[in-house]
C-alpha positions in Angstrom: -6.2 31.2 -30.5 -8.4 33.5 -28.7 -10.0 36.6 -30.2 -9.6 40.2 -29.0 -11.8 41.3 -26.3 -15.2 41.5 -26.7 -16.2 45.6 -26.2 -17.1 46.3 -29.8 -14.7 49.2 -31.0 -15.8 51.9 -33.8 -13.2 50.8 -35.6 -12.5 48.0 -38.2 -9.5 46.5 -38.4 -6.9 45.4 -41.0 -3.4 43.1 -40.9 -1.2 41.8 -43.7 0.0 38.0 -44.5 2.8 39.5 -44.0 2.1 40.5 -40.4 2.1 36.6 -39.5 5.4 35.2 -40.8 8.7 33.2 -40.3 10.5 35.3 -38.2 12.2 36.2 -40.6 14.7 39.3 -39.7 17.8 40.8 -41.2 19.9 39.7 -37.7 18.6 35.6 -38.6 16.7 33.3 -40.5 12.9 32.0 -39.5 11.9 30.3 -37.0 8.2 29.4 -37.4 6.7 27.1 -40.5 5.1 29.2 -43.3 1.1 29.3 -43.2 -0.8 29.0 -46.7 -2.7 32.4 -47.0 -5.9 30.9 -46.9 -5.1 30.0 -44.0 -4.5 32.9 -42.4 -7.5 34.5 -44.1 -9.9 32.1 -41.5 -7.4 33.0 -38.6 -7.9 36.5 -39.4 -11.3 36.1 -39.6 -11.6 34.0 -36.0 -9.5 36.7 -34.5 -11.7 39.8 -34.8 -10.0 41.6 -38.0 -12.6 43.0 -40.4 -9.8 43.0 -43.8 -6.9 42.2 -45.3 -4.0 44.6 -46.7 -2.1 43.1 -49.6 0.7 43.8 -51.9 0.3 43.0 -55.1 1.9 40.0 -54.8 0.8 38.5 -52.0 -2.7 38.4 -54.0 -1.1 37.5 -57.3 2.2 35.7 -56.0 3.9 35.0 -59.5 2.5 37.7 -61.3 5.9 38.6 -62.9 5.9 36.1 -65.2 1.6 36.0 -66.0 -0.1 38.3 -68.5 -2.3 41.0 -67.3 -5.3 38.8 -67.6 -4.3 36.3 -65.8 -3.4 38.8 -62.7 -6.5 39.8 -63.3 -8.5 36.4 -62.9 -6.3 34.9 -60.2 -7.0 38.4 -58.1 -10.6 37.7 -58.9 -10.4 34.3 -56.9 -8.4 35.8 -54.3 -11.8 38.1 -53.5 -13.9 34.7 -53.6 -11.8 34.0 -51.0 -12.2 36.9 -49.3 -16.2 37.3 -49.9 -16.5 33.4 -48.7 -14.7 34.8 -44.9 -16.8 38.1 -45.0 -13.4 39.7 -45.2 -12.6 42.9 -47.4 -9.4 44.0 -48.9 -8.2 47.5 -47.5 -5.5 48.1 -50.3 -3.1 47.1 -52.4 0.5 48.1 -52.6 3.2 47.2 -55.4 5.8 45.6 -53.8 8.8 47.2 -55.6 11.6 47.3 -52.8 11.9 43.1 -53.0 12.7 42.9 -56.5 16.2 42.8 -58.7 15.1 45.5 -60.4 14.6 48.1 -58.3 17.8 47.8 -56.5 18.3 51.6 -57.0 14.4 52.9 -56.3 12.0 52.0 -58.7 9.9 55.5 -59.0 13.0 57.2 -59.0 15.2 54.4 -60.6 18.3 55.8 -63.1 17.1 53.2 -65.0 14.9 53.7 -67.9 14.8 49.8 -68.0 14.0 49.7 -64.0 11.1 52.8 -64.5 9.1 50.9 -67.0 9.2 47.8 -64.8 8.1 49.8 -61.1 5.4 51.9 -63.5 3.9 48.5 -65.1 3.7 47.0 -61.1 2.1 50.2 -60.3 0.0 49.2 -63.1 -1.2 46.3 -62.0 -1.6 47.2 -58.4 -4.4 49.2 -60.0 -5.8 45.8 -61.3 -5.6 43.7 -58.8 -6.8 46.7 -56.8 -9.9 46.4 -58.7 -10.4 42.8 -59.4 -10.0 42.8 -55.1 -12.8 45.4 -54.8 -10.4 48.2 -53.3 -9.4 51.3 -54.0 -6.5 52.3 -52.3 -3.0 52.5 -53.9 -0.6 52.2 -51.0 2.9 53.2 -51.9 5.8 52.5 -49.7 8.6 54.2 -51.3 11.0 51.9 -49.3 13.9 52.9 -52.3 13.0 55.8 -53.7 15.8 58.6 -52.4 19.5 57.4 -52.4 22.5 55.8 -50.4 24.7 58.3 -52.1 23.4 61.4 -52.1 25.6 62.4 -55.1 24.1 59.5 -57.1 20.7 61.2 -58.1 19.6 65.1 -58.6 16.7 64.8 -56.0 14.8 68.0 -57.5 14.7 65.8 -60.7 13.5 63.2 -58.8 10.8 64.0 -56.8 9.4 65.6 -59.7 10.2 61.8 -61.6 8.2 60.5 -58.7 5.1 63.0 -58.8 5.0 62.2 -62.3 4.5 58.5 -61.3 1.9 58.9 -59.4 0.2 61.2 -62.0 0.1 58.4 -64.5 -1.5 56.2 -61.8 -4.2 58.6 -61.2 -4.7 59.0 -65.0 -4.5 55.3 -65.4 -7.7 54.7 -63.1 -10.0 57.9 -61.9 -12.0 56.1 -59.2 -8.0 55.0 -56.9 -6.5 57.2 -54.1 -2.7 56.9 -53.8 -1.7 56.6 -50.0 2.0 57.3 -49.3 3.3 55.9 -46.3 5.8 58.2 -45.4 9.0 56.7 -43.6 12.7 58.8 -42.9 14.9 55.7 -43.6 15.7 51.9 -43.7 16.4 50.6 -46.4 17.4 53.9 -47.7 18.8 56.3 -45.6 18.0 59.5 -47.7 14.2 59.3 -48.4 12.6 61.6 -50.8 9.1 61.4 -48.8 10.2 61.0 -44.6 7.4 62.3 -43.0 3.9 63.5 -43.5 4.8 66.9 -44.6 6.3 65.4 -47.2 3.2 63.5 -48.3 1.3 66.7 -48.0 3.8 68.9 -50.8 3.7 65.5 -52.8 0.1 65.2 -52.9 -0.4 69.1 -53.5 1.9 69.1 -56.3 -0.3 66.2 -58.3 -3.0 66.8 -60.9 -6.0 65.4 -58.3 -4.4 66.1 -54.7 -8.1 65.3 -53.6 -6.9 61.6 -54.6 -3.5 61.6 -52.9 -3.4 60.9 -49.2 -1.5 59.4 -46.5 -0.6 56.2 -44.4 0.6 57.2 -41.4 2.7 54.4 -39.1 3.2 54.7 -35.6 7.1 53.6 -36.0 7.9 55.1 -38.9 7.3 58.4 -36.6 8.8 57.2 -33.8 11.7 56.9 -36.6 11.7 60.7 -37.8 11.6 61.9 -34.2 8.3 62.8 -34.3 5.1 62.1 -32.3 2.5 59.5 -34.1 -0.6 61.6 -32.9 0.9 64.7 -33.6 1.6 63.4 -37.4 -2.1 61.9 -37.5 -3.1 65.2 -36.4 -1.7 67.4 -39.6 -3.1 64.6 -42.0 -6.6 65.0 -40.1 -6.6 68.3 -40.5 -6.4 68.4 -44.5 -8.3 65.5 -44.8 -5.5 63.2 -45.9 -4.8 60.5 -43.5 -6.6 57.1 -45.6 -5.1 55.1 -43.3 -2.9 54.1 -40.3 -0.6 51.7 -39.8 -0.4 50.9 -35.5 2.5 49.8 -34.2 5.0 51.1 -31.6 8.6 51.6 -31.7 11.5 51.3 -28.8 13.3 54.5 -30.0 15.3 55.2 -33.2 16.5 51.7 -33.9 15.6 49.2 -36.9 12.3 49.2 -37.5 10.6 47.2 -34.8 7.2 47.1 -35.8 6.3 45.8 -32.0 2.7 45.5 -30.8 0.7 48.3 -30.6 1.2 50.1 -27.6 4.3 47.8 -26.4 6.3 50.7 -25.6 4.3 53.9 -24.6 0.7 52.9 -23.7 0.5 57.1 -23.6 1.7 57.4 -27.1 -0.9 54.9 -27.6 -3.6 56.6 -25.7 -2.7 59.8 -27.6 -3.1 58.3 -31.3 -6.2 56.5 -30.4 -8.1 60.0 -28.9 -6.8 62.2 -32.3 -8.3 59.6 -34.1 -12.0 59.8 -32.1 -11.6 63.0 -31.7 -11.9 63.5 -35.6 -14.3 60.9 -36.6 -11.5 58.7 -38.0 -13.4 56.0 -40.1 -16.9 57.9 -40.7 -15.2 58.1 -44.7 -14.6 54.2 -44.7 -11.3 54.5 -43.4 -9.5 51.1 -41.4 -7.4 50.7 -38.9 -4.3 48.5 -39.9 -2.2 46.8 -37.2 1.2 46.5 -39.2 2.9 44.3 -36.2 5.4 41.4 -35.8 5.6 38.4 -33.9 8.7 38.0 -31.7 11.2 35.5 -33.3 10.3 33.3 -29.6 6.8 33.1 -30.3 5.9 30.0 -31.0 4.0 28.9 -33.7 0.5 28.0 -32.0 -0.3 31.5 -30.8 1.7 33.5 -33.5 -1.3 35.4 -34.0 -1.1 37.2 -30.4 0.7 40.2 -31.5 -2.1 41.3 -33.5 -4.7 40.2 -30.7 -2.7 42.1 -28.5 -2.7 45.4 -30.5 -6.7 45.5 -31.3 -6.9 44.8 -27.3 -4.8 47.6 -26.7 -7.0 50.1 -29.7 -10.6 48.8 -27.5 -8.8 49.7 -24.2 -7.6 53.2 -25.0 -11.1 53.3 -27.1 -12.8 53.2 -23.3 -10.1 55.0 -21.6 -10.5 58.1 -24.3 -14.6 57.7 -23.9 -14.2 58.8 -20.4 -12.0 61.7 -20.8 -12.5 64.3 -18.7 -13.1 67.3 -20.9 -14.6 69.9 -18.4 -11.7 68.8 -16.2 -9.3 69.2 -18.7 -10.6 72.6 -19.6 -10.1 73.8 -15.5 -6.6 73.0 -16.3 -6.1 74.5 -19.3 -7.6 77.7 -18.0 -5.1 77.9 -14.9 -2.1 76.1 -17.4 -2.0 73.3 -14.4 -0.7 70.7 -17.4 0.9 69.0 -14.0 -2.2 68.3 -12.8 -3.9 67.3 -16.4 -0.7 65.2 -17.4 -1.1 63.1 -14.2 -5.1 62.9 -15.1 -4.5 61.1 -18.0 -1.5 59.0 -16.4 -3.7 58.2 -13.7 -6.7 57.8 -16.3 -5.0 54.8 -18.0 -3.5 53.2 -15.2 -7.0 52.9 -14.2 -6.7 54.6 -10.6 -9.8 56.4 -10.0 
């Protein structure tokens, strides 16, 4: 298992347990042996990454049926574990979608029953959050819109969900809730789809200063829009906590492929908006939310996320010798034929 290329990038880099799995897919069952998470903690570590993301139960794996202090002290070993590596955690995210009772949303759950239980999660995010030494909330509101649109008022809703958040930030002043926007799947009517969405969410709180965004390279590819372009509006309002890498082969399932698998001019793009704009001077990370192929085999089921940080350190050069002045000639005479083949010809290497 080889590490990711030695230029050292400005960057530091993230991955999930989750990002080094089964192969488990909705189309078939796994295919790889399961790896204990302290396990994957030292590969992490061997392979370049800086931190871990976590949901709250992949710190805390039976916390369901534990009292609140005993999340608490079982997330305190957890950062032993991390502290003994040199690894930090980036964030913690409730995991709501997975569970019985949020079948119909959690957040925005009909159930008064199914509310109390996604709030109390959100709860103890917070404190695992805490116990990990993070302070980023990430919420993936995988459920929260409808598959029939008749079945919930969706202005009473998103107001249901801004008042979720609300509590959070009232629960703990020192968090900042990250939404990672995403237009569908499992859903297919979601009450926050794209960044825009994030933005009137977080505008609409009572500390917007504290509500921010995740922004994933697929889950753009998913709305139809461009990943740089949506890191772009999040930069400029000082939103975007973090980003999720990835790429996408159009508007299928979501793929979650290595980073830059698809477009490596997508990936250019994303990597320059993010130098251009000092991405990570606030103590922001770079996560690489990718999957193995189901046909990789177990000994080097780590390559996918090798493969993505190479890919952020190439386009890292490839953006550091950007032509600017050139690029200004051609914006000056609008020859975007002439840029547009610069920067083809700029990653493809060809002098």
């Amino acid at each position: 298992m080889a590490a990711a290329k030695k230029f050292k990038s400005r960057f530091r880099f993230t991955c999930g347990p989750w990002n080094v799995n089964e192969g488990v897919e909705a189309f078939g069952p796994g295919v790889r042996p399961t790896i204990d998470i302290l396990e994957k903690f030292d590969a992490f570590k061997k392979i370049g990454l800086d931190g871990v993301q976590f949901h709250d139960d992949d710190a805390v794996p039976d916390m369901n049926n534990m009292t609140e202090n005993q999340i608490i002290d079982y997330a305190k070993d957890v950062k032993a574990e991390l502290d003994k590596r040199g690894l930090v955690a980036e964030f913690v995210a409730p995991r709501l979608w997975m569970d019985p009772h949020t079948t119909d949303g959690g957040f925005t759950s009909n159930s008064k029953e199914d509310y109390e239980f996604a709030m109390w999660r959100a709860y103890r995010s917070i404190d695992i959050a805490k116990a990990l030494g993070a302070k980023n909330i990430v919420l993936w509101l995988a459920r929260e819109g409808t598959l029939c649109a008749e079945s919930k008022d969706p202005v009473q809703k998103i107001t249901q969900l801004i008042d979720s958040i609300n509590a959070m930030l009232a629960y703990d002043s020192d968090i900042k809730v990250l939404i990672e926007s995403k237009p569908n799947e499992p859903i297919d009517r979601s009450y926050c789809g794209t960044i825009g969405h994030v933005m009137a969410v977080s505008a609409a709180s009572i500390d917007p200063k504290r509500v921010g965004a995740v922004l994933e390279s697929a889950h753009a590819i998913l709305a139809g829009l461009d990943p740089a372009n949506e890191m772009a509006f999040a930069l400029k309002f000082g939103k975007l906590g973090s980003v999720h890498l990835n790429d996408q082969n159009g508007c299928r399932y979501d793929q979650d492929k290595s980073f830059g698998a698809e477009s490596l001019r997508s990936a250019f793009d994303q990597v320059k908006v993010l130098m251009d704009n000092n991405y990570g001077s606030d103590g922001q990370m770079v996560g690489l939310d990718v999957k193995a192929m189901r046909t990789q085999k177990a000994e080097d089921q780590y390559r996918h996320i090798i493969n993505s940080m190479e890919i952020v350190k190439t386009m890292e050069q490839k953006v550091a010798k950007f032509d600017k002045k050139f690029q200004a000639k051609c914006i000056k005479t609008r020859n975007y034929e002439k840029l547009e083949m610069y920067v083809n010809n700029l990653i493809m290497g060809i002098e």
